[in-house]
N, C-alpha and C positions, 0 to 999 in steps of 0.2 A: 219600666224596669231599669234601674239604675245601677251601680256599681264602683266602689273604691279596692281596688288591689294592696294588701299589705304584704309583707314577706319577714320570715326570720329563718335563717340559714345556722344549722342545728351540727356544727363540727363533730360531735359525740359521738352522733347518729343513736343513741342513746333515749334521746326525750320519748317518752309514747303522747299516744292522743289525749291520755287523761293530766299528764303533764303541762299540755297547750294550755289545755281548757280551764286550768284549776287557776286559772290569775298570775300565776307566778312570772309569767314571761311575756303579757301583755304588752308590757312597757318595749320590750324587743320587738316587736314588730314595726317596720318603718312601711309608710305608706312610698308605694312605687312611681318613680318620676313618671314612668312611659307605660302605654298601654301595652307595649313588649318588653320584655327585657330578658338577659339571657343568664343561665348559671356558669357564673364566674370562677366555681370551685366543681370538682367532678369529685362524686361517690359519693356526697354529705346530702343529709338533708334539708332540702328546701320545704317550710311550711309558711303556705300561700293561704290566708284568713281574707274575705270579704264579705260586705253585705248586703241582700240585694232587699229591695222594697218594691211589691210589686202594684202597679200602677193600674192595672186593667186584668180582670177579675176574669174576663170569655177566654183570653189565651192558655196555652201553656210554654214554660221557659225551659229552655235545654243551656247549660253550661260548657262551654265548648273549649278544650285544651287541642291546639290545631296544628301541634308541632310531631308527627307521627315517632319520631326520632327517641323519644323518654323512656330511659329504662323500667319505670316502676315509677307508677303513679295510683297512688288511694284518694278515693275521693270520702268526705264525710257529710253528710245531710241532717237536720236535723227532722225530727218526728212531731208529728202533734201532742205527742207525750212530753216533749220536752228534751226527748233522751238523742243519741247520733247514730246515725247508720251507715255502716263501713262497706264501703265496696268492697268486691275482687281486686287483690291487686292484679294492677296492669300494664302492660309497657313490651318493649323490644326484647326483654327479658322473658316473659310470661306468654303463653298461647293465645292466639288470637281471638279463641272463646269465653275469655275473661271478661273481654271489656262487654261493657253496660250495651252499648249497640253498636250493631254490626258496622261499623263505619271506620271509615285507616284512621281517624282522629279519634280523638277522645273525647265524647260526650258520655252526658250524665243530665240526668233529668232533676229538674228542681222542683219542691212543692211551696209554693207560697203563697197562703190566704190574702188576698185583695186588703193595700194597705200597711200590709203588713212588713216589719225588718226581720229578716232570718240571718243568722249566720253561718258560712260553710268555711270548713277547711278542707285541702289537702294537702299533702304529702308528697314531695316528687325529689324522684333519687335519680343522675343519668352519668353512665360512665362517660359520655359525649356531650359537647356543648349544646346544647339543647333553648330552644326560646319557652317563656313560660307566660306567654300571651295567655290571654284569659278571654272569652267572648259569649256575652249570654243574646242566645240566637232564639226567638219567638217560634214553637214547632212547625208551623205553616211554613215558614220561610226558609227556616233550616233545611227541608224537605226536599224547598223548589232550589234551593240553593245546593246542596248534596248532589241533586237531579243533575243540575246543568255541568258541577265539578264530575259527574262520574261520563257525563257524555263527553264533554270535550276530551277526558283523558283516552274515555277508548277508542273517538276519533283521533289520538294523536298514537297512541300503540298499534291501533290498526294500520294508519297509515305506515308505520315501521315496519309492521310487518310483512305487508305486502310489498314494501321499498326492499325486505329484504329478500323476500322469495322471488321478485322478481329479477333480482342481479346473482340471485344464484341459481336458477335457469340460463341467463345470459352467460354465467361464467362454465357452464355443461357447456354449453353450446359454441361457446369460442376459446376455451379453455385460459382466457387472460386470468389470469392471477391479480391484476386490478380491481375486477369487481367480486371475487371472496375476498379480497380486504377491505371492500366496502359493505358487504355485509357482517364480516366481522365487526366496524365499527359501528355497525348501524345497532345490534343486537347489546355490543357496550352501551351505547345510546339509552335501550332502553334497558340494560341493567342498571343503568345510574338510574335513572327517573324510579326504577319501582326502590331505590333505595333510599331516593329522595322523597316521594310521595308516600308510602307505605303500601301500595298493592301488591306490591310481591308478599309481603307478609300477609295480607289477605286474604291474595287469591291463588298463592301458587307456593307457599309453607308456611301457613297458617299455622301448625303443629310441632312446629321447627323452630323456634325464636333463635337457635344460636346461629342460625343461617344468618340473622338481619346484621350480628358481629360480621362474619365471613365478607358480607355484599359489600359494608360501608368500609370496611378495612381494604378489599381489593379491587372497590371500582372504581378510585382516584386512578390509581397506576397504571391500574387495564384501559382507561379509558385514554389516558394520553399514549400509553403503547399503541393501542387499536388507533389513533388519530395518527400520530408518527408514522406507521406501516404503510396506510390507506394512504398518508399524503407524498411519502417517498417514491411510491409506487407511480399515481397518480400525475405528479409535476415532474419527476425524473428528475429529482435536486439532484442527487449524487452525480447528474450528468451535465446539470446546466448549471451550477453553483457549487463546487465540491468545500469550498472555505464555506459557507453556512450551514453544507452538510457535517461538517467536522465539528460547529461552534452548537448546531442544535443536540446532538450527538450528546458534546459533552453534558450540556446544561439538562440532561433528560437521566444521564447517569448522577450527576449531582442530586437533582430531585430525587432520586431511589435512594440514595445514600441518605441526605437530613429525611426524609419520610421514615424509612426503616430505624434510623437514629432516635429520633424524636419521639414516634409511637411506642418503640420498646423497648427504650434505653430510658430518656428522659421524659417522657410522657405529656410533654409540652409540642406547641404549633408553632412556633417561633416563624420560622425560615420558612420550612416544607409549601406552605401555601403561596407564600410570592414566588418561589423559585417553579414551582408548578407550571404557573404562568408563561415562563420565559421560552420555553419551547414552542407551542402555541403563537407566540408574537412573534419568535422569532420565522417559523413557518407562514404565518402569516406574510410577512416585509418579504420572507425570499418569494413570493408569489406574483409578487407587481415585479419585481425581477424578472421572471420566467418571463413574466407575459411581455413587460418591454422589449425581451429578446425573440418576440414574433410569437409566440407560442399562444393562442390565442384561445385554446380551452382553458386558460388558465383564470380567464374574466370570471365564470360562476363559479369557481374555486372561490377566489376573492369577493363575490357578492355570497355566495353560503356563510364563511367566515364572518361577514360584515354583520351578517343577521343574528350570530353567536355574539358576537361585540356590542351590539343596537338592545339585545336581552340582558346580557350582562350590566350593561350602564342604569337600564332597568331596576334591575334589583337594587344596582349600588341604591339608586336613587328612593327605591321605597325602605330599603333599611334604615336611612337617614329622614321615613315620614318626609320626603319633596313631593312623591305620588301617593294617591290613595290607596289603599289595598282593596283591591277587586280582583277576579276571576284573571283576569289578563295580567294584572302585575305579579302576581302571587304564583304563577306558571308561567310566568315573561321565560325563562330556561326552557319549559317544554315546548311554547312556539319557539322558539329562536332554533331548537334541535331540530322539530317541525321542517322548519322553512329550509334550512340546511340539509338536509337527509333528501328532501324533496329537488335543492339548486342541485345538488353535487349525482343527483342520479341522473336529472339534466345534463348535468356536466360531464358524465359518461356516454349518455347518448352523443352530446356534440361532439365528444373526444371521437368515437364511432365512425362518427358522419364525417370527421374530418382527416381520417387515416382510410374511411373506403373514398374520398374524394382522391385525394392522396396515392393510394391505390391505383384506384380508377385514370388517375392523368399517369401512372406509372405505369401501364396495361395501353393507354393508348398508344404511348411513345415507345411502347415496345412492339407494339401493332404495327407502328410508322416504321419502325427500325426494319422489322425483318420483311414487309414489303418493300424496302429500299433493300436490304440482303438478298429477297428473290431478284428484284433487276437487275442487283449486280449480278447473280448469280447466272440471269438467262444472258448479259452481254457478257461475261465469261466465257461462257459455253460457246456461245456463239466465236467469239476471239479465238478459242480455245480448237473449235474445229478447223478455222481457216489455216490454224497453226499447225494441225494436222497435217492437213493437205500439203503446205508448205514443206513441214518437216521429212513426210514421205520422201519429193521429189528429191530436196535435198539431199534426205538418205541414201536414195538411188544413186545419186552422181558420187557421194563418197565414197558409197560402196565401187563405183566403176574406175574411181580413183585411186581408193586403197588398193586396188586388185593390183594397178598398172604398179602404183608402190612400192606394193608387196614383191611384185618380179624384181624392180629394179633393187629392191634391199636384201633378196636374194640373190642377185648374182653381185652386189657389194660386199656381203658376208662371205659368197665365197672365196673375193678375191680377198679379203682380211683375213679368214682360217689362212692362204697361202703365206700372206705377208706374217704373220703373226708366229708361223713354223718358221719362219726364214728367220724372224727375229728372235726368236728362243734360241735356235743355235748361236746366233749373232754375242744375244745375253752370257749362253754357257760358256764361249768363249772371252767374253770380255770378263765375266766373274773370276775363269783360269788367270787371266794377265795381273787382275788386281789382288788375287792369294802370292803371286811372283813379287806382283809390287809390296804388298806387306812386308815381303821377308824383307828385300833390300830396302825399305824403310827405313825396318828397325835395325839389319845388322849396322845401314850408315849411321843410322842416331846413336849407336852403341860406340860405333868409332869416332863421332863427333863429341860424347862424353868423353870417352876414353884421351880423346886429344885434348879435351879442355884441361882434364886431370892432367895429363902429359903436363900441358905447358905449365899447370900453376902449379904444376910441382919442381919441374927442369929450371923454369929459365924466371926471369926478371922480368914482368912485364913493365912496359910502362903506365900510365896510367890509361892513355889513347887505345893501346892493348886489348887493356881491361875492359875498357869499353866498349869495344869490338868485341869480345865475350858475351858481356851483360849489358849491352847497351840502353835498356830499362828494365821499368819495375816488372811488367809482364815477364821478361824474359830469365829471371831472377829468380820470380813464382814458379815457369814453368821448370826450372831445374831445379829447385827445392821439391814440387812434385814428384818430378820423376827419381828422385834418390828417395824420397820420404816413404814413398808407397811402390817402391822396384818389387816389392814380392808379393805386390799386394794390399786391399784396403783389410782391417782388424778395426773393430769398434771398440774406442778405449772403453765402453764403458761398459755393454755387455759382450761384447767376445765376436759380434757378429760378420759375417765377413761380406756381404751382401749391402750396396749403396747405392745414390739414385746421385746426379750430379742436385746440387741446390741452386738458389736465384743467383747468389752472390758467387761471382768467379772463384776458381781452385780451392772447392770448399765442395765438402761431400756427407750427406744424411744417412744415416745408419736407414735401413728400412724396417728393421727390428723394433728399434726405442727409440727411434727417431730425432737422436743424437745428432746434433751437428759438428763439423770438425772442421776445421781452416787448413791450412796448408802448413799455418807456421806455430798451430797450437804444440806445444810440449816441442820445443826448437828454441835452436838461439835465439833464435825472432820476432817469439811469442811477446807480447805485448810492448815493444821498443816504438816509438813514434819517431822513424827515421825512414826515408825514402827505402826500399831492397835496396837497388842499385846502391845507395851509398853504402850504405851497410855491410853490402856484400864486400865492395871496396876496403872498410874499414876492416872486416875480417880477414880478408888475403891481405892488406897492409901488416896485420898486429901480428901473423903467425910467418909472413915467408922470411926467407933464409939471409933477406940481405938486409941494411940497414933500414927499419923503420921511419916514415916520417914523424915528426915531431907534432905534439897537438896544434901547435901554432898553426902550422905547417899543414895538418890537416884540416883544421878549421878556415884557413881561407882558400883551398883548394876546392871544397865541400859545401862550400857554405853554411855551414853547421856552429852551434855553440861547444866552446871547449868543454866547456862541465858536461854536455852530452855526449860528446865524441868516448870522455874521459870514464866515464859508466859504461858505455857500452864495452871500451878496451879492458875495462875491469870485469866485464861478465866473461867476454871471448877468452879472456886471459884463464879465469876460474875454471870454466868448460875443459880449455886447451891440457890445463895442467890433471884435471879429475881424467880424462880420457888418456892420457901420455900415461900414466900410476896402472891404470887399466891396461892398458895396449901393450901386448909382446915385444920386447924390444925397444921401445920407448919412443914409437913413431906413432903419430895421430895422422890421420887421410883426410885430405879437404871434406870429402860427402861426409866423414863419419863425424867430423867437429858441426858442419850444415842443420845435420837434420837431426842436433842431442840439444 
């Protein structure tokens, strides 16, 4: 039995069967380079014409389209009459009771008289890229060939199965949250495989075909979600690589974004599938990471991986015809998941083995620890009683100490209550001497102003005089004080009469608003940069009764600049004359020119 593949792809979708067959479109049909090949255009019709001649007359031939994937596929045969006969249609589309025989691929039984050319068409429509390989399989063979495709597969779903019931009893039983995300991935696992192989449509919604949309739409993303979880979990990236975990991160939200974009936006593959990848690889590279950094469950991490990568090259290499297609190239994915579900549940056990070692030497060393805590504790004890003993006798003698003590600090106390009466009278009379000393304090300081006014108002001093007066700036201050504030301190600012003295000498803070005030604010004196003492000088110069010196005359006596002397004689002059216009009688008082 031999065979040429031809095809003609039907944009309309228009043409019917008796349109094919009527000659018109013969000439469209191109014979197929490859014994696969894939549709290039989704929704249109593909019409696949070949012809088979059969060679041996005891067999019989079965037609086999082996790509589970096809939305709607008819097959047409011809009859001994001449005339064609239409299958069910059938496909991902249509109930799984349609197709010709029970099988996830699609076969179709041929009739061809020994010798003879027949020719068959079909029909295949696929909203998905689909292969439209063609394969006429001998029935004996096909059989044993079916046999051994349906065993291997439920040796490899069984294995899943049990890989997954048995990490989630582990995860009851120690409640790590690592192995439900390896059963979570394990059962992705094998949602992708029934959506790749077609047995879920088979054997588990046979009845269902919009299910087979739902699977192949949502087990790209589930399956790299469920690998992402299970390996974050697993390697603890976020804790030993937190920049890989950041850069897989993003490149796994990129994937969802062109996925979602592509399939229901633009309806094109573009991107979505390289970029798929890049999470995977890059989880992969941080894995030799991990483990470089000692973490040594991280070796069957990276040999599971390797056996995903070793399957993958696989396929690349049979889509490009480098391998032959056999049982093992054609599920190279399902070993290579296989092999992985199997390293990585290893790789849970070692991770186990190597956290109760872990454990186990952290239980020893805590065994060592607190039998070195009891030692200490019995030579404590022990220290601890002799210190006892010690402490007692010691206490004994203090106590016979303190007693002796106690007497002697009583009859000291009593002789201090004697002294301490002797001294309070002593005090009451000395506090009487010092209220006596106040008065004649203040009545002599009252006649020591009184005399100063005397003299600088009676007589001529001389300058020597003067200076016997006011012989400094202190002494200057202190009687601008005592005339400024004679009745008392008043807050220029709010009224308050209560002050604290401040840092700065003859200078007092309101305690109210915390106003400060100088001696010589709101005074002839306020802001003059001249020694008191001269100043003071220059004012009993400018107002007494006998001849004034001359600025010359004051400026080398003074040491002072004329133009300064000459300002200040022109404020004391302004004051003298505003105060004389005021003043009863037309006399101005030395204090009352001082302190305006």
């Amino acid at each position: 039995m031999s065979t040429d593949v031809y095809s003609f792809i039907d944009t309309t979708n228009n043409l019917s069967f008796q349109d094919i067959i009527s000659g018109k479109y013969d000439s469209a049909f191109k014979k197929t380079a490859k014994d696969a090949f894939y549709t290039s255009k989704l929704n249109v019709n593909y019409w696949l014409m070949f012809r088979l001649k059969n060679v041996n007359a005891t067999k019989n031939w079965l037609v086999e389209f082996p790509d589970p994937h096809i939305s709607k596929i008819i097959f047409y045969r011809k009859l001994p009459d001449g005339s064609f006969e239409k299958t069910l249609a059938s496909g991902f589309d249509y109930p799984f009771s349609n197709k010709e025989f029970n099988h996830k691929n699609f076969v179709f039984n041929v009739r061809t008289p020994k010798d003879s050319i027949e020719t068959f068409y079909a029909v295949i429509n696929s909203n998905n890229t689909s292969s439209l390989s063609v394969f006429v399989r001998e029935t004996t063979f096909f059989s044993g060939y079916a046999l051994r495709e349906y065993v291997l597969l439920g040796f490899f779903y069984g294995v899943l199965l049990i890989m997954a019931i048995y990490n989630l009893f582990l995860y009851f039983n120690t409640k790590d949250l690592v192995y439900l995300f390896y059963v979570f991935y394990t059962l992705c696992c094998a949602l992708n495989s029934f959506s790749e192989d077609g047995l879920g449509f088979q054997y588990i919604w046979p009845n269902l075909p919009v299910i087979n949309s739902w699977v192949m739409l949502g087990t790209p993303p589930l399956l790299v979600t469920a690998f992402m979880i299970y390996s974050y979990s697993f390697l603890k990236i976020t804790q030993f690589s937190s920049k890989f975990s950041y850069l897989i991160i993003i490149f796994y939200f990129l994937y969802i974004i062109f996925y979602v974009v592509e399939k229901f936006v633009s309806g094109t593959r573009v991107f979505y599938p390289f970029v798929y990848l890049i999470p995977f690889i890059l989880i992969y590279l941080v894995s030799f990471q991990i483990y470089l950094k000692g973490e040594k469950y991280a070796r069957f991490f990276i040999l599971a991986y390797t056996m995903i990568i070793i399957s993958f090259v696989i396929f690349v290499l049979r889509m490009f015809d480098l391998v032959p297609v056999t049982l093992f190239t054609v599920y190279s994915f399902n070993f290579g998941f296989l092999i992985e579900v199997v390293i990585l549940s290893i790789a849970l056990g070692d991770r186990i083995r190597i956290e109760r070692h872990h454990r186990e030497l952290l239980q020893y060393q805590a065994i060592n620890q607190l039998k070195e805590n009891e030692s200490l504790k019995n030579t404590l004890i022990s220290e601890l009683k002799e210190k006892e003993v010690i402490l007692d006798r010691v206490n004994k003698e203090l106590e016979t100490k303190v007693a002796i003590r106690t007497q002697d600090l009583q009859k000291k106390t009593d002789e201090l209550s004697i002294f301490n009466s002797n001294l309070s009278k002593l005090v009451e009379d000395l506090n009487q001497m010092n209220i006596k000393l106040d008065v004649d304090n203040w009545q002599l300081k009252q006649k020591v102003q009184e005399e100063v006014k005397a003299r600088l108002s009676d007589e001529e001093l001389s300058t020597d005089k003067f200076k016997e007066l006011f012989p400094d700036e202190a002494a200057c201050l202190r009687y601008l004080e005592n005339i400024k504030w004679e009745n008392g301190f008043v807050c220029k600012r709010c009224g308050h009469d209560r002050y604290i003295s401040h840092t700065s000498p003859f200078t007092r803070k309101c305690t109210s608003c915390k106003h400060v005030e100088s001696v010589t604010a709101d005074t002839l004196f306020h802001g003059i940069r001249i020694p008191m003492d001269k100043a003071f000088y220059i004012v009993y110069d400018t107002i007494r009764s006998g001849k004034s010196k001359t600025l010359e005359e004051l400026s080398d006596l003074l040491g002072l600049n004329k133009n300064t002397i000459w300002a200040f004689r022109k404020k004391i002059q302004a004051a003298y004359d505003y105060l004389k216009t005021k003043s009863k009688g037309g006399v101005v008082k030395w204090d009352e020119l001082l302190s305006n």
